[in-house]
ROPALO-748735 format. One record per atom (N, C-alpha, C): y, z, x; atom name. Coordinates in steps of 0.001 Angstrom, whole numbers. Layout:
N
         v         w         u   at
         Y         Z         X   CA
...
This chain:
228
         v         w         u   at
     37747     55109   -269375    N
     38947     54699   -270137   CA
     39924     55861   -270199    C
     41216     55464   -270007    N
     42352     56959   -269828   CA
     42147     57238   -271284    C
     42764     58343   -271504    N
     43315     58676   -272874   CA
     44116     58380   -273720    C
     44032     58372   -274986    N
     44870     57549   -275706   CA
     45307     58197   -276583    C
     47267     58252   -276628    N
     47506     58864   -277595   CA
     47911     58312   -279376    C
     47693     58615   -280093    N
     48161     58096   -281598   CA
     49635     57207   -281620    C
     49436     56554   -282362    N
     51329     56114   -282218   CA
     52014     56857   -282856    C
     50976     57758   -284106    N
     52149     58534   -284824   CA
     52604     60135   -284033    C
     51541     60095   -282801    N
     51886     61907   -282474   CA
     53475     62026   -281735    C
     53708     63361   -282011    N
     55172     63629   -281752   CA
     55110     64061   -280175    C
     55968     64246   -279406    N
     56171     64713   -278016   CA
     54710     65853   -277979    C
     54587     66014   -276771    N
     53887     66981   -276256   CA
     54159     68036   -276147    C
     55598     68289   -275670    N
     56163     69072   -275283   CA
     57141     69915   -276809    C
     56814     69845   -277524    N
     57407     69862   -278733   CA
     58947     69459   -279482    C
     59341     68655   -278340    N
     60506     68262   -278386   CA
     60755     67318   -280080    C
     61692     66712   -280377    N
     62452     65851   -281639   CA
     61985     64891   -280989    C
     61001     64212   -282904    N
     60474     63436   -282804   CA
     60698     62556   -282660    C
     59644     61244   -281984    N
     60153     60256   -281589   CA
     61071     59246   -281936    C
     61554     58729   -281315    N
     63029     57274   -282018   CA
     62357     56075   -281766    C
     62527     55507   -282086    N
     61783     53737   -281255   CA
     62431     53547   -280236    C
     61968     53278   -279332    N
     62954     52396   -278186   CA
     63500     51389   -278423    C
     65082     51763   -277923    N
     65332     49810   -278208   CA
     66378     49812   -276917    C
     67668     50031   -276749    N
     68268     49571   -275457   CA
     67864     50280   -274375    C
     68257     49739   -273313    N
     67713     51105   -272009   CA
     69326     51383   -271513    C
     68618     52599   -271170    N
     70327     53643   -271120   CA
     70631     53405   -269668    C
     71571     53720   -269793    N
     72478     53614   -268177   CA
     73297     54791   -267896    C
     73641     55219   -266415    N
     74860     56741   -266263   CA
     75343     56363   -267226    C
     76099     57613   -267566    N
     77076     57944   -268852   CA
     78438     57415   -267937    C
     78997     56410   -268262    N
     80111     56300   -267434   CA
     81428     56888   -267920    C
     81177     57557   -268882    N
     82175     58273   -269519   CA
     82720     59198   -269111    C
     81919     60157   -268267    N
     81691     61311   -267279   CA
     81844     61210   -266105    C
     81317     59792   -265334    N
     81206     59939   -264321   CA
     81039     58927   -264229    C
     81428     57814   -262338    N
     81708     56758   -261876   CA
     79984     56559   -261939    C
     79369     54924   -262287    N
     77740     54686   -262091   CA
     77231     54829   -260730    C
     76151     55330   -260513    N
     75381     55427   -259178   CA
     75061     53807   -258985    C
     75777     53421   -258439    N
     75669     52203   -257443   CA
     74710     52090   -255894    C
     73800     51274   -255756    N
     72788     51312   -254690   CA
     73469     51060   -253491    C
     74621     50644   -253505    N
     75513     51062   -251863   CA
     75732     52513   -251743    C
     75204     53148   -252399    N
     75359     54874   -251973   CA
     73889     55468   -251391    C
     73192     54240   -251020    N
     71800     54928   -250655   CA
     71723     54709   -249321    C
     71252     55582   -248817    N
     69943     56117   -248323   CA
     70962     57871   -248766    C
     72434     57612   -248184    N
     73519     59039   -248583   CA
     73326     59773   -249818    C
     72893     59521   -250660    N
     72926     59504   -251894   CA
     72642     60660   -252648    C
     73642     61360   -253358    N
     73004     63142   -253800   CA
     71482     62774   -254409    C
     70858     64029   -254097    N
     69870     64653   -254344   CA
     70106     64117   -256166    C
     68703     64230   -256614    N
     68525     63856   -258343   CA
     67867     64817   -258689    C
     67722     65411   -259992    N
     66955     65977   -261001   CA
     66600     65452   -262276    C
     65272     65154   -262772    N
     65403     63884   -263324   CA
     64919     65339   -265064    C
     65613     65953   -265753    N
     65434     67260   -266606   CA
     65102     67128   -267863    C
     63821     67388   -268081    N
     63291     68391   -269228   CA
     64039     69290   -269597    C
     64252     69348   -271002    N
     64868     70951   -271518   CA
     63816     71462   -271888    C
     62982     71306   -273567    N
     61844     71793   -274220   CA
     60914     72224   -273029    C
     60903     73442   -272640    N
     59503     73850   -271829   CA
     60144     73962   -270261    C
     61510     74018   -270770    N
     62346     74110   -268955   CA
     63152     75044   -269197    C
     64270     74417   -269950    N
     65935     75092   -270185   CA
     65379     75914   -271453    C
     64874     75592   -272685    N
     64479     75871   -273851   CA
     63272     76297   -273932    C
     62981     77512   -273602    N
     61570     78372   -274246   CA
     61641     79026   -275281    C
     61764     78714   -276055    N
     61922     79039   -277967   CA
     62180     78276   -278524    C
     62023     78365   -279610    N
     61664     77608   -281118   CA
     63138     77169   -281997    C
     64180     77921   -281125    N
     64999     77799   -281975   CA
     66442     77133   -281371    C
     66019     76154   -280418    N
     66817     75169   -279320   CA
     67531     75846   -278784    C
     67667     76976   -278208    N
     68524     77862   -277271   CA
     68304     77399   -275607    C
     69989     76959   -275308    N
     69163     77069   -273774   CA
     69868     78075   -273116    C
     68441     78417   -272716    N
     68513     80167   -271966   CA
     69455     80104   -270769    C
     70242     81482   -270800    N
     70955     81884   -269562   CA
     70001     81471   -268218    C
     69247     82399   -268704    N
     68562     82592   -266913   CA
     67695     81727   -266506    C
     67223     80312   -267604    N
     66814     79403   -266647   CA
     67984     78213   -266565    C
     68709     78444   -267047    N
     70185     77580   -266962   CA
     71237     78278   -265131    C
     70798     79909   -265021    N
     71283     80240   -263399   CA
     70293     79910   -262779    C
     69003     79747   -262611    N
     67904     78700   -261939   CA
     68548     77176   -261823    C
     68743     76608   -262694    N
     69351     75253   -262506   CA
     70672     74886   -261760    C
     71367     75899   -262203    N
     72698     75727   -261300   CA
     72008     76591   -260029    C
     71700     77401   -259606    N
     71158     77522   -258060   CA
     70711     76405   -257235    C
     69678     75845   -258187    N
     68985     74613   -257468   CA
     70119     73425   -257001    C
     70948     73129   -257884    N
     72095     72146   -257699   CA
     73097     72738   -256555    C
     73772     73904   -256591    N
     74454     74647   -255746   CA
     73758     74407   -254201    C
     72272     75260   -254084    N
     71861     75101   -252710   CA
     71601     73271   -252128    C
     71197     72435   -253196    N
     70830     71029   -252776   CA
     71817     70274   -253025    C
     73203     70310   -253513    N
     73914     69480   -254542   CA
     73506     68413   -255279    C
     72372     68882   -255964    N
     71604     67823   -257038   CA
     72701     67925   -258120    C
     72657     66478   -258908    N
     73277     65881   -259925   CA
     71944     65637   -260884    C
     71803     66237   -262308    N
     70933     66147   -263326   CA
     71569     64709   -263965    C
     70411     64271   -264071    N
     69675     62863   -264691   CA
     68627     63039   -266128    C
     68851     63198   -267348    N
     68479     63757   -268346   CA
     67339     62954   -268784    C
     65948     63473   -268784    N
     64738     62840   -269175   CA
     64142     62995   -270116    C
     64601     64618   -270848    N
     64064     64871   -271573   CA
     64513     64351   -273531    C
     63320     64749   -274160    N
     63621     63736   -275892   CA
     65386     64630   -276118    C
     65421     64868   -275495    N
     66757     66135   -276344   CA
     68152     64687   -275642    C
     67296     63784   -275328    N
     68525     62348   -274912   CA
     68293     61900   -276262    C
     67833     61617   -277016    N
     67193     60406   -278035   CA
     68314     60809   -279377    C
     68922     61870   -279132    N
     70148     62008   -280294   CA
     71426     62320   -279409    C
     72601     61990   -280386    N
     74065     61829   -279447   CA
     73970     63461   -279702    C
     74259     64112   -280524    N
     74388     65855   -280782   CA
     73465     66390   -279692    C
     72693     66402   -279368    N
     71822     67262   -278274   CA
     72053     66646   -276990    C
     71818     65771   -276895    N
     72572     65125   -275565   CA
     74003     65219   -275045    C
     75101     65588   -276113    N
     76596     66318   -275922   CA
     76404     67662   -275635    C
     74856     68658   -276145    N
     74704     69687   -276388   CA
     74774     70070   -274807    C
     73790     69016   -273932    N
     73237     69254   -272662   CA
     74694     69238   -271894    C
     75212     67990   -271883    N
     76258     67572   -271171   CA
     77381     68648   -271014    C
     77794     69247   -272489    N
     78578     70600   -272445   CA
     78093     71740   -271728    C
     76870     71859   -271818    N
     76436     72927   -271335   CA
     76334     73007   -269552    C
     75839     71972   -269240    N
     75646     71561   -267666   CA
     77392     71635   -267209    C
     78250     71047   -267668    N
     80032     71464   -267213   CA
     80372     72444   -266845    C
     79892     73446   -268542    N
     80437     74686   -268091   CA
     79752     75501   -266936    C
     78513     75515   -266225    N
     78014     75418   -265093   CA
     78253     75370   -263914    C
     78965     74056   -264130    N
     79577     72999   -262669   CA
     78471     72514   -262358    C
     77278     71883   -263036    N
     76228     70949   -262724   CA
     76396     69813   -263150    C
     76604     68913   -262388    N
     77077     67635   -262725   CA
     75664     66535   -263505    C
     76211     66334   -264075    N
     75642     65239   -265312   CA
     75642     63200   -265026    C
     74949     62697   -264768    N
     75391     61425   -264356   CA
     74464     60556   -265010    C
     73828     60489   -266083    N
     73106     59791   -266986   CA
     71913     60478   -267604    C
     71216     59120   -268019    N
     69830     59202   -269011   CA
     68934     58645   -268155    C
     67436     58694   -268752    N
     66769     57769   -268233   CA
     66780     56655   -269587    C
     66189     55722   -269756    N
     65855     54664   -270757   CA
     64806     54975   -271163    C
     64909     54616   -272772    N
     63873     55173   -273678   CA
     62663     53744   -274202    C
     61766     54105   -273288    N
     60573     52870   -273413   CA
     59406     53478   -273899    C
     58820     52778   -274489    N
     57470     53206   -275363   CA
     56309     51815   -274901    C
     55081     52183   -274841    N
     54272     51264   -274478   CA
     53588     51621   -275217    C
     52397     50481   -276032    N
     51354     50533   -276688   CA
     50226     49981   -276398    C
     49201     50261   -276513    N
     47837     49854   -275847   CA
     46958     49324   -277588    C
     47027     47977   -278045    N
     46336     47964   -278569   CA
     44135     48029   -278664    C
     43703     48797   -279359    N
     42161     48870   -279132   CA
     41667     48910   -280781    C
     40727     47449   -280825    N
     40020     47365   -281999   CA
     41601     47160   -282909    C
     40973     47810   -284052    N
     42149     47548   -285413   CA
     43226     48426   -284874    C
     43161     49620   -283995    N
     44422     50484   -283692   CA
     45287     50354   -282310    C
     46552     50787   -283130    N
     47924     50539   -281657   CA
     47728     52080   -281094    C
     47619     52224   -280081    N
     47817     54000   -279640   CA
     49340     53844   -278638    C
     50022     54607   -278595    N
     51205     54696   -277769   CA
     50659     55689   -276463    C
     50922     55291   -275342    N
     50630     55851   -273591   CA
     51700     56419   -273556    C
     52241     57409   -273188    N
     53384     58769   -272489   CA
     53721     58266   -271132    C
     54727     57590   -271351    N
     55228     57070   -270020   CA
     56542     57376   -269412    C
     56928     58771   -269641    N
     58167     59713   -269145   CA
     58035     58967   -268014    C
     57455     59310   -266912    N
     56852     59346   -265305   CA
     57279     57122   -265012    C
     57198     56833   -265856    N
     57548     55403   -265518   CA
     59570     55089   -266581    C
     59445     55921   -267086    N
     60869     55749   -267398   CA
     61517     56213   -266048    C
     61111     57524   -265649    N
     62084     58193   -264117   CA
     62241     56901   -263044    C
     61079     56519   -262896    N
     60959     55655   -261594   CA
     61666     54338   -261980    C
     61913     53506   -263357    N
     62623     52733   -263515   CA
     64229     53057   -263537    C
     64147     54498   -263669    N
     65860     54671   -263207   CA
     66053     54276   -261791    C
     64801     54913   -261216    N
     65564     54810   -259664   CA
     65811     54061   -258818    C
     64799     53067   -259605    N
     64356     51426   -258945   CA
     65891     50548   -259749    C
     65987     50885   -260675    N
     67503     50229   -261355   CA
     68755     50656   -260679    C
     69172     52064   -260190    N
     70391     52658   -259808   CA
     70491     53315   -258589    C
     69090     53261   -258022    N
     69151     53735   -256574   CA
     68583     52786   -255696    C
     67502     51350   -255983    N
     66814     50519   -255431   CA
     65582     50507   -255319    C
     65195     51918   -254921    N
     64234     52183   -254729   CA
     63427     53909   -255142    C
     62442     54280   -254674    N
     61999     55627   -255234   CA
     62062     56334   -253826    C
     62540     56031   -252462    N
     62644     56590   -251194   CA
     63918     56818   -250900    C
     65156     56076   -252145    N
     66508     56247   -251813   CA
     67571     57420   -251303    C
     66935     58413   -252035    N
     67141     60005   -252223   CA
     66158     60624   -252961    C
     66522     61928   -252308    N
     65530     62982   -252476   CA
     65706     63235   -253978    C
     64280     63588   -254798    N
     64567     63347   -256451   CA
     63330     64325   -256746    C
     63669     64998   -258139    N
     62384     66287   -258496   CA
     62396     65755   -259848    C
     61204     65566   -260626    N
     61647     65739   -262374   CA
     60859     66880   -262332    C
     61501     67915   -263484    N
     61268     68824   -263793   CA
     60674     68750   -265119    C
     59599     69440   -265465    N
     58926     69472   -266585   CA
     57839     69558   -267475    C
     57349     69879   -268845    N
     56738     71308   -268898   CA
     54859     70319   -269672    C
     55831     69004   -269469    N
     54663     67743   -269572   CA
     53855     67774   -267969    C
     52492     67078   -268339    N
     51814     67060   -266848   CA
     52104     65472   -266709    C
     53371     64962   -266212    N
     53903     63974   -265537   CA
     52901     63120   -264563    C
     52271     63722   -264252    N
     51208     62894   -263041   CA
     50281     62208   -263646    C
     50106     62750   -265154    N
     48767     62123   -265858   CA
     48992     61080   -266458    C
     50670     60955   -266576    N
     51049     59399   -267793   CA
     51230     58463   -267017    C
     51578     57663   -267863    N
     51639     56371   -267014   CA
     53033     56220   -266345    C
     52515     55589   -265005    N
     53521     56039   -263658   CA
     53325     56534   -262857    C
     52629     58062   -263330    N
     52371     59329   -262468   CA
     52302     59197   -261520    C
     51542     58308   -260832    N
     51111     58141   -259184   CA
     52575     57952   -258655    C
     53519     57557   -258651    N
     54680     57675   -258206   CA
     55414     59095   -257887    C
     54949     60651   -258771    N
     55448     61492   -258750   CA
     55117     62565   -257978    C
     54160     61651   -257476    N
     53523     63077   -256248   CA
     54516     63519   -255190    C
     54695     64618   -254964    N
     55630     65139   -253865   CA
     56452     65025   -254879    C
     57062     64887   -255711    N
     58447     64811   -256300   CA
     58472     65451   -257794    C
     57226     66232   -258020    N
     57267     67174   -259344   CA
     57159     68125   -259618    C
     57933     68809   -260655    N
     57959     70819   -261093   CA
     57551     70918   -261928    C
     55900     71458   -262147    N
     55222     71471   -263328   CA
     55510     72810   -264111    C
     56327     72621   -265604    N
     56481     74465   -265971   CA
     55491     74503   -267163    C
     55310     75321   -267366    N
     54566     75666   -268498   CA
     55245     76289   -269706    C
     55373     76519   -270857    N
     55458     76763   -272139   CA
     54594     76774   -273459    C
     54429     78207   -273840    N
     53338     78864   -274388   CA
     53599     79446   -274997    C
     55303     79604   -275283    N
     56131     80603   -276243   CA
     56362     82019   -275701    C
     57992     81741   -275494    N
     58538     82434   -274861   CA
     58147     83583   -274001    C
     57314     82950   -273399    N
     56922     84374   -272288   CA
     58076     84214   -271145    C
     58216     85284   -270146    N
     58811     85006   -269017   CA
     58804     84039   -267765    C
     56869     83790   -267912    N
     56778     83178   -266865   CA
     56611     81205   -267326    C
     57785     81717   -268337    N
     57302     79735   -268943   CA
     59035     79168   -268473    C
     58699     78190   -268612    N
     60114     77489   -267972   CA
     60267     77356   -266805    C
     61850     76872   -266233    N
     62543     77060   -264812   CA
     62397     78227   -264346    C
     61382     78987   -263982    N
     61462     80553   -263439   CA
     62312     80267   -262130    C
     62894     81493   -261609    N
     62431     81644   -259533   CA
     61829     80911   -258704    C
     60581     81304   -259301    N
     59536     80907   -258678   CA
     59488     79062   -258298    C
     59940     78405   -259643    N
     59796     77371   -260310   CA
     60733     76422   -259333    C
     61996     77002   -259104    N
     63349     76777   -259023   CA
     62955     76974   -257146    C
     62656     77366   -256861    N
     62392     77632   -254905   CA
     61643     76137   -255267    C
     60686     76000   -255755    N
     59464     74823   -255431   CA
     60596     73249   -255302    C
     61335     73421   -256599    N
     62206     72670   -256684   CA
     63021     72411   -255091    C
     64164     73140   -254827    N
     64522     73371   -253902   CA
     63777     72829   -252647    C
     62543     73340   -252740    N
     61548     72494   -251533   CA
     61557     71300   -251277    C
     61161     70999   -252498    N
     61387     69181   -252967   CA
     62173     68703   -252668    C
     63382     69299   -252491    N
     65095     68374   -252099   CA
     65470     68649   -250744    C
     64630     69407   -250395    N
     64800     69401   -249008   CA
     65969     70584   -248900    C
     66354     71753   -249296    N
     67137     72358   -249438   CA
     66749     73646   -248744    C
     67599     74428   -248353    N
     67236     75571   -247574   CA
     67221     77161   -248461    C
     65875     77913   -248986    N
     66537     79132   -249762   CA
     67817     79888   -249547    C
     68330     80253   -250425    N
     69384     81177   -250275   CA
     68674     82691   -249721    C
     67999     82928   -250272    N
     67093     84394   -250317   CA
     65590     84509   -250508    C
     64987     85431   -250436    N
     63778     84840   -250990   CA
     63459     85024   -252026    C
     62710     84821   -253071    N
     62975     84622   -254571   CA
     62828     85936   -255389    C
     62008     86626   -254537    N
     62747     88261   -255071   CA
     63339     88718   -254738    C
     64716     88601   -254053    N
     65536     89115   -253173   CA
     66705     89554   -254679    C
     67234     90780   -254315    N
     67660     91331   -255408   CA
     68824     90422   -255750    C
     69618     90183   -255039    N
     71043     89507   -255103   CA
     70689     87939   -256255    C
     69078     87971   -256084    N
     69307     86753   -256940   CA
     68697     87353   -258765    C
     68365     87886   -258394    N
     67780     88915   -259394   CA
     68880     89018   -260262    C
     70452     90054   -259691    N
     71345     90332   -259784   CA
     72050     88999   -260195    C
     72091     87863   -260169    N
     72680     86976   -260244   CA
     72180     86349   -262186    C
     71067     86466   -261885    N
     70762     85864   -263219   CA
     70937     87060   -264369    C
     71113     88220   -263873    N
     71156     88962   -264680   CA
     73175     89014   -264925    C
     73716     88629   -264245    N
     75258     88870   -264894   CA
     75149     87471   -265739    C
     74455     86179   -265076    N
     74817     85402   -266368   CA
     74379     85317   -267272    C
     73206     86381   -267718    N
     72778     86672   -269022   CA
     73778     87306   -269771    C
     73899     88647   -268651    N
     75078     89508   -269804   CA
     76325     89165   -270241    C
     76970     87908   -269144    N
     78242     87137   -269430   CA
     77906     86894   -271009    C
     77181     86297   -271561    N
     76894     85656   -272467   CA
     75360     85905   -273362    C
     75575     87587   -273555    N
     74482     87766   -274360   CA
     74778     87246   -275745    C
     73750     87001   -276036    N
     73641     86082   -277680   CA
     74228     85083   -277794    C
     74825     84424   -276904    N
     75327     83419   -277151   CA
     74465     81715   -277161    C
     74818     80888   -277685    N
     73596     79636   -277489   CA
     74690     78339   -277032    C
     74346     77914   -275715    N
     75500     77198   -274752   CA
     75177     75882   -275403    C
């Protein structure tokens, strides 16, 4: 029998706690024209993004410079367009938070996924199943046709393969880790090449190559202390 989680437990990932599901979201057309399935097989590259345990390694919702120049690299070398998966969608304030922040970037923003919850009743109790990994794939099957349409990564600090869906995400996932704020938690380099792989994209350098080193380090100092 898989595992079963509580209906009352909060994200995994320590993200803001859960909302109920009720409509399913669509591109933000506010921002940007909808991904229409006459743009496929052509179709930009996707990132389907986690913040908590990606963009955000601390406690205190900051999203970091230097895995925010990881993200815009990855988009720059592949021209991926971020597709927002993570709970930091489930409120309008954090989800404007992302959207502002990805602009000032030049990483383009082109929706949500839809917020679905499944429950497995057993005996007298409801347990709720973690079905991130089947929200992604119902975007793509809704706005791209299919999951072969374009090249697509979700990023994130959940083990995506284990919920329900997962089997869909093989070849197409960036597992990060977060453990409190160490260096090697989040979108690292390291993290951000694997990505890149995934989209079929060609390195700029190789991931210790100083120039990129150098790179994340001016957009830290552009904006020390600041929270985007």
């Amino acid at each position: 029998m898989p595992a079963m989680w509580p209906f009352v437990q909060t994200p995994a990932d320590g993200e803001i706690s859960r909302i109920e599901a009720t409509a399913s979201s669509v591109p933000d057309r506010a921002s940007s024209p909808p991904l229409t399935p006459e743009k496929s097989p052509n179709a930009d590259p996707l990132i389907f993004l986690d913040i908590d345990g990606v963009i955000c390694c601390n406690m205190r919702g900051i999203l970091q410079q230097e895995k925010l120049a990881e993200l815009q690299r990855i988009c720059r070398t592949t021209g991926a367009k971020v597709v927002l998966s993570s709970d930091w969608r489930r409120t309008q304030r954090h989800k404007e938070q992302v959207k502002q922040t990805l602009r000032r970037i030049g990483v383009r923003y082109v929706g949500c996924t839809a917020q679905k919850t499944v429950y497995e009743d057993i005996g007298n109790w409801r347990y709720e199943r973690p079905c991130r990994s089947l929200e992604i794939t119902e975007w793509l099957h809704k706005f791209r046709n299919s999951l072969d349409a374009c090249e697509w990564v979700a990023i994130d600090d959940r083990d995506l393969l284990k919920e329900l869906g997962g089997e869909d995400l093989v070849g197409h996932f960036c597992h990060t880790t977060f453990a409190g704020s160490r260096e090697e938690d989040g979108l690292t380099n390291a993290k951000a090449d694997e990505c890149i792989r995934i989209l079929g994209g060609k390195l700029e350098a190789p991931s210790d190559s100083p120039c990129v080193r150098a790179y994340a380090r001016t957009m830290h100092a552009g904006s020390r202390g600041s929270m985007w």
